[in-house]
DRENTORKOL-3810 file (N, C-alpha, C; in nm, 4 decimals):
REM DRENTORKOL-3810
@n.u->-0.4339; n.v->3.0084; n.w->8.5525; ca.u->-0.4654; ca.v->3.0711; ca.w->8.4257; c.u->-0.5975; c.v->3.1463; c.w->8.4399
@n.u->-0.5816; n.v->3.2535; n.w->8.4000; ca.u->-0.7067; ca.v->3.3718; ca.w->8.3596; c.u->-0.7750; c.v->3.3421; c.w->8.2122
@n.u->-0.8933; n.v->3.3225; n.w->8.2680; ca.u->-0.9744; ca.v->3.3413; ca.w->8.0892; c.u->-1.0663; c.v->3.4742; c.w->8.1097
@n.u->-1.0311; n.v->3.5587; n.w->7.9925; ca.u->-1.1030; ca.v->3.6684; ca.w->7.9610; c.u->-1.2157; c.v->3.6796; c.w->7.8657
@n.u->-1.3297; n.v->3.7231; n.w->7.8693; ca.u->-1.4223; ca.v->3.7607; ca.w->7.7418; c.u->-1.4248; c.v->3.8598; c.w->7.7058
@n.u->-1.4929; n.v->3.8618; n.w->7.6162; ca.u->-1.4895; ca.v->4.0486; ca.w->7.5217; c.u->-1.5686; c.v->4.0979; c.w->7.5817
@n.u->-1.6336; n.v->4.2253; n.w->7.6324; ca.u->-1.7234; ca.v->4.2825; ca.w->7.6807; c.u->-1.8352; c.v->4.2885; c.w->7.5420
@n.u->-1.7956; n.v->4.2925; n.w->7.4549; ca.u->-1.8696; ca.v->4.3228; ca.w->7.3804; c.u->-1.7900; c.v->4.1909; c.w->7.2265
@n.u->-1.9461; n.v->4.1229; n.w->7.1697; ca.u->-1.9081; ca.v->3.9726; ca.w->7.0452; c.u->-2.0381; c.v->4.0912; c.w->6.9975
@n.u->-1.9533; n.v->4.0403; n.w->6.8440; ca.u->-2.0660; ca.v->4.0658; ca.w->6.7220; c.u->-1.9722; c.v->3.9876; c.w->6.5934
@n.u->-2.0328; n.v->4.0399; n.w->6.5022; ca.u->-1.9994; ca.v->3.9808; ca.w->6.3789; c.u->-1.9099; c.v->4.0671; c.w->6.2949
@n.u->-1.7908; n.v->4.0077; n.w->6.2364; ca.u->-1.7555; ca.v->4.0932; ca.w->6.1173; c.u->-1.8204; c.v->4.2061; c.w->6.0332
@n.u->-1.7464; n.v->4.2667; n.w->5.9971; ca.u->-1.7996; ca.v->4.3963; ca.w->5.8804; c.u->-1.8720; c.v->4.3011; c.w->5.7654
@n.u->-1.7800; n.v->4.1844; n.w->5.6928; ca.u->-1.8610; ca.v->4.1536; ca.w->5.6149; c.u->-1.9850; c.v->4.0344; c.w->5.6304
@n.u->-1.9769; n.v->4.0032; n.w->5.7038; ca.u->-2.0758; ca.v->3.8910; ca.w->5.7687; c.u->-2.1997; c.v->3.9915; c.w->5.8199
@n.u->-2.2222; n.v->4.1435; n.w->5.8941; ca.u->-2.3092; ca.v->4.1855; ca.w->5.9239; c.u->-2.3570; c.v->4.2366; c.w->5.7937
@n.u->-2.2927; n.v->4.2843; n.w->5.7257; ca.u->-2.3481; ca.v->4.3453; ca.w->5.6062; c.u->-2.4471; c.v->4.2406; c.w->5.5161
@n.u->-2.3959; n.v->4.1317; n.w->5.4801; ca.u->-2.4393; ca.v->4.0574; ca.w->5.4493; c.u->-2.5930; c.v->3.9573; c.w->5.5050
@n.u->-2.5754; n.v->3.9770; n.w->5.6420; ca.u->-2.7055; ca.v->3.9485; ca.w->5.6588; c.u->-2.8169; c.v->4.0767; c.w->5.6880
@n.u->-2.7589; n.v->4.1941; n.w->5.7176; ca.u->-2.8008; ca.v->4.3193; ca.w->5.6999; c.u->-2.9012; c.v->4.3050; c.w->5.5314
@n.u->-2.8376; n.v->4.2419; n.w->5.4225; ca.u->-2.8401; ca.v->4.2797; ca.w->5.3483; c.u->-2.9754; c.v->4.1550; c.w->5.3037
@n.u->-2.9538; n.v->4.0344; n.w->5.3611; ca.u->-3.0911; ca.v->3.9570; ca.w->5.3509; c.u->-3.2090; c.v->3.9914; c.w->5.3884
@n.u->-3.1846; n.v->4.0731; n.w->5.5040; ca.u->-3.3040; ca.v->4.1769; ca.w->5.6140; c.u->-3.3431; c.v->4.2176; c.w->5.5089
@n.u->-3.3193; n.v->4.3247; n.w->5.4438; ca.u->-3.3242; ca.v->4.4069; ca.w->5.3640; c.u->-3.3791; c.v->4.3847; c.w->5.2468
@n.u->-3.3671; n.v->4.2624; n.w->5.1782; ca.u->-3.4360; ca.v->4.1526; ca.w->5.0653; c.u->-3.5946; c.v->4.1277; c.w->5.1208
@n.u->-3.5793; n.v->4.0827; n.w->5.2783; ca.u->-3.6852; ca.v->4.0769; ca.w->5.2811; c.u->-3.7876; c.v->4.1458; c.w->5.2789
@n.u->-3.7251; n.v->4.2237; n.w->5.3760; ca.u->-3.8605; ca.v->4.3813; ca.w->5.4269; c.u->-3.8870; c.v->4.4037; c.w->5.2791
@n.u->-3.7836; n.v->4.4448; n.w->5.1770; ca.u->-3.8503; ca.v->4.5243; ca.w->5.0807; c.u->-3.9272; c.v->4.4176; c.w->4.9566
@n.u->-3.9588; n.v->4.3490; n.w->5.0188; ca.u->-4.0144; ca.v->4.2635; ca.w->4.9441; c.u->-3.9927; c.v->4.2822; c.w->4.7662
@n.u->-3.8285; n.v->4.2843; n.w->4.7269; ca.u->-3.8318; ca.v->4.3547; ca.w->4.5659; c.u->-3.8391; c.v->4.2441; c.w->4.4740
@n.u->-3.7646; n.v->4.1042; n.w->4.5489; ca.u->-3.7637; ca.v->3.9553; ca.w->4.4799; c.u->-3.8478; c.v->3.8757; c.w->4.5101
@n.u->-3.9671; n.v->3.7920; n.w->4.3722; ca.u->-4.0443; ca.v->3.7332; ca.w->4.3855; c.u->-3.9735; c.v->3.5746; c.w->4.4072
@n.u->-4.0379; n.v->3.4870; n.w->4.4248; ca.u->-3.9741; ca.v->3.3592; ca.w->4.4017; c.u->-3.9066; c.v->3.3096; c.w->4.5278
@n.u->-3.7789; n.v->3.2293; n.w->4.5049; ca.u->-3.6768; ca.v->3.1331; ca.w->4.6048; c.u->-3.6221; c.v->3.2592; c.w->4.6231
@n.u->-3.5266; n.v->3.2095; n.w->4.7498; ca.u->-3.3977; ca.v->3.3303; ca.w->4.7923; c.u->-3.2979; c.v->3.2190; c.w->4.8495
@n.u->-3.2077; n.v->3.2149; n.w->4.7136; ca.u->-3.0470; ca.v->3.1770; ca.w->4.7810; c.u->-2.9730; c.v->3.2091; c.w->4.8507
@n.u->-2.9288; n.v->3.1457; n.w->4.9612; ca.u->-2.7636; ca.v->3.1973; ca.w->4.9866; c.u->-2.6750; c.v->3.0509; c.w->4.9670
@n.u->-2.5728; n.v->3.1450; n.w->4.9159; ca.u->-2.4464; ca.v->3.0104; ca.w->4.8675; c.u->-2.3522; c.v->2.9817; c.w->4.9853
@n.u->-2.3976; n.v->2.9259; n.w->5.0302; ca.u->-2.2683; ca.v->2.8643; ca.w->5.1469; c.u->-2.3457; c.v->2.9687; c.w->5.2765
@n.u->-2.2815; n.v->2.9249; n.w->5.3974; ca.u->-2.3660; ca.v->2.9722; ca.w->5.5045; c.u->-2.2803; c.v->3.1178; c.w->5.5764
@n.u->-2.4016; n.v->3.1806; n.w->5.5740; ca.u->-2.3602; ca.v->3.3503; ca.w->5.6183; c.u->-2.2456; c.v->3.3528; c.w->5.7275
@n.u->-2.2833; n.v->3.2745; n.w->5.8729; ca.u->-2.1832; ca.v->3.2573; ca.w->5.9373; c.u->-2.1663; c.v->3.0796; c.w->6.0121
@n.u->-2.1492; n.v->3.0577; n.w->6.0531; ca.u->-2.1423; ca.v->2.9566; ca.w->6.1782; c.u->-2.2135; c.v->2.9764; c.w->6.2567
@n.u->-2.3560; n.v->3.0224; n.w->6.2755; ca.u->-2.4465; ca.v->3.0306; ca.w->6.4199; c.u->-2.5418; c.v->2.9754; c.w->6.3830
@n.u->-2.5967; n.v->2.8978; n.w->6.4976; ca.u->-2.7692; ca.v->2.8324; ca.w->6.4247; c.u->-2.8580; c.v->2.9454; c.w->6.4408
@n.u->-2.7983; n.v->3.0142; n.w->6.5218; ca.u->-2.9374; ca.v->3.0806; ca.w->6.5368; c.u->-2.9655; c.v->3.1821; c.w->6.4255
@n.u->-2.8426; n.v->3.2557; n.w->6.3722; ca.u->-2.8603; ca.v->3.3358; ca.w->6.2584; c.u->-2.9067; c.v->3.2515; c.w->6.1348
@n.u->-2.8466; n.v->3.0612; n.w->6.1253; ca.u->-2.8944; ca.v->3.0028; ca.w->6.0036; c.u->-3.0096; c.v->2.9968; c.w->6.0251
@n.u->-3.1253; n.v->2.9487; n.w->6.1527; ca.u->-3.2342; ca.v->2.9491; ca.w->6.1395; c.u->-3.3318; c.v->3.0264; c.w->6.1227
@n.u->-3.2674; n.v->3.1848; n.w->6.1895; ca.u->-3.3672; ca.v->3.2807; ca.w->6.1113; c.u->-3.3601; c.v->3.2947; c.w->6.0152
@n.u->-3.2754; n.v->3.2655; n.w->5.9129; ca.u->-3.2522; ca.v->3.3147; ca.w->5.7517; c.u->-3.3557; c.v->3.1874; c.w->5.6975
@n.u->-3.3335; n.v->3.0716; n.w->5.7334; ca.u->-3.4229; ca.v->2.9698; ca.w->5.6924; c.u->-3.6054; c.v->3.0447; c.w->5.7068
@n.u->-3.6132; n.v->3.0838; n.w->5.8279; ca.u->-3.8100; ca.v->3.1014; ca.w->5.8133; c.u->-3.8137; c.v->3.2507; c.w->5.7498
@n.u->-3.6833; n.v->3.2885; n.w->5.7369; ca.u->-3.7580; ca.v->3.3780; ca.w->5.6540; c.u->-3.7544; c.v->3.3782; c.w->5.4883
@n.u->-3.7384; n.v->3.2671; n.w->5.4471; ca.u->-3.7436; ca.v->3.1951; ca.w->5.3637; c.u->-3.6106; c.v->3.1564; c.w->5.2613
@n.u->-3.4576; n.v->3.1827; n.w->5.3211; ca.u->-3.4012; ca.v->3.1409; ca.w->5.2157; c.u->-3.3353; c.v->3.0223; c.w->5.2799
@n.u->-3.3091; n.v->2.9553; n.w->5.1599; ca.u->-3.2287; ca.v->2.8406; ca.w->5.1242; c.u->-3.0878; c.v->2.8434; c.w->5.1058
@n.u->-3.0151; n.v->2.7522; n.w->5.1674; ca.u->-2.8886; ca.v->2.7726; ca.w->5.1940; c.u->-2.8159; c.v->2.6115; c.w->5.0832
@n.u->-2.7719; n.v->2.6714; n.w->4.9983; ca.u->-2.6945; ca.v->2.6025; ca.w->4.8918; c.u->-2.5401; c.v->2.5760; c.w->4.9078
@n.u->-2.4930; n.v->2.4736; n.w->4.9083; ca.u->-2.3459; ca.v->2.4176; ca.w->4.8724; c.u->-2.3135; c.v->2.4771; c.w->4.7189
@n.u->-2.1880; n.v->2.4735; n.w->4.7084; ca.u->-2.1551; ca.v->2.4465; ca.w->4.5659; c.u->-2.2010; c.v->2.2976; c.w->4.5239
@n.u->-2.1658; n.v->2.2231; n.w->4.6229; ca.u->-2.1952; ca.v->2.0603; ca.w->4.5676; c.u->-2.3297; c.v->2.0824; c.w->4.5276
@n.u->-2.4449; n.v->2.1290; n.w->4.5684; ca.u->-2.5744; ca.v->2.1236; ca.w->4.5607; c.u->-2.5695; c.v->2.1436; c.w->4.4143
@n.u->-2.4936; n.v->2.2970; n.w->4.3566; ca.u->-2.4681; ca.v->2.2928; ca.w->4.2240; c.u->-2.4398; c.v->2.2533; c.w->4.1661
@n.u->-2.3279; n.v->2.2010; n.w->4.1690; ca.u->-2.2336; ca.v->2.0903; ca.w->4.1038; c.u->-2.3214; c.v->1.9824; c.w->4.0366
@n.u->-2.4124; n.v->1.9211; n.w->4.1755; ca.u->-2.4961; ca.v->1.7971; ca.w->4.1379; c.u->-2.6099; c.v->1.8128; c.w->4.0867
@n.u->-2.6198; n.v->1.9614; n.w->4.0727; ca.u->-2.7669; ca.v->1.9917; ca.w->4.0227; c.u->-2.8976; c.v->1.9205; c.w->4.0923
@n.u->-2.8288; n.v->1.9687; n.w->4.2065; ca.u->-2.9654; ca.v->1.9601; ca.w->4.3189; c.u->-3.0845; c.v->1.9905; c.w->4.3196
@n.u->-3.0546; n.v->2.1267; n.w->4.2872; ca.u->-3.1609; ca.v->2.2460; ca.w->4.2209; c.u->-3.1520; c.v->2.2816; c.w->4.1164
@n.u->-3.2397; n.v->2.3264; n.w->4.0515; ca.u->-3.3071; ca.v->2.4118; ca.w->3.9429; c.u->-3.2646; c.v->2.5386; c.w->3.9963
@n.u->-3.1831; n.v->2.6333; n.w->3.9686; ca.u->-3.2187; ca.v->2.7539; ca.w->3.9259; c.u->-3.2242; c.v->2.8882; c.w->3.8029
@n.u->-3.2394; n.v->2.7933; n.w->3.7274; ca.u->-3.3074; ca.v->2.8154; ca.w->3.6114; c.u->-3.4739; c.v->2.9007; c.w->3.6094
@n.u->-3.5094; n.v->3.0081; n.w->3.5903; ca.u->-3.6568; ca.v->3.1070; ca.w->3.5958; c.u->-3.7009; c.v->3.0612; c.w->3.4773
@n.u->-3.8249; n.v->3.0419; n.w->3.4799; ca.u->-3.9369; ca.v->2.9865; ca.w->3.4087; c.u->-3.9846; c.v->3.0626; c.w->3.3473
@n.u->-3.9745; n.v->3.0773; n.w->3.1736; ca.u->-3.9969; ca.v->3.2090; ca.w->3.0988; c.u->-4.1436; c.v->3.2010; c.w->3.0435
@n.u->-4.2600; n.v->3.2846; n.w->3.0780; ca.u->-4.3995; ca.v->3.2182; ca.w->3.0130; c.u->-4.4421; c.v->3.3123; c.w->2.9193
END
């Protein structure tokens, strides 16, 4: 038996966009506060751990469900 690889691995259309699109949250610095993501962008640690230092938080529904978190904004 022959095993072949791709010459070329990347990510889905919507999986790049999507973390394309956290990049993009960040640099432009437009949201003050926490930064959610609901359920995890893909299956890689290494993409979950950069999304982690660059500061977002990665939420279950259960997290919601159980009201893990607050995300509720604080009106002053």
């Amino acid at each position: 038996m022959e095993i072949k690889r791709a010459e070329k691995m990347g990510f889905c259309f919507g999986v790049a966009g999507a973390i394309n699109l956290c990049n993009k949250v960040v640099s432009e610095k437009k949201f003050e506060g926490r930064l959610f993501i609901l359920g995890m962008l893909v299956h890689n640690k290494n993409v979950t751990s950069d999304m982690e230092k660059k500061g977002f938080i990665t939420l279950s529904e259960e997290d919601l469900k159980e009201g893990k978190i607050n995300l509720q904004k604080k009106i002053q």
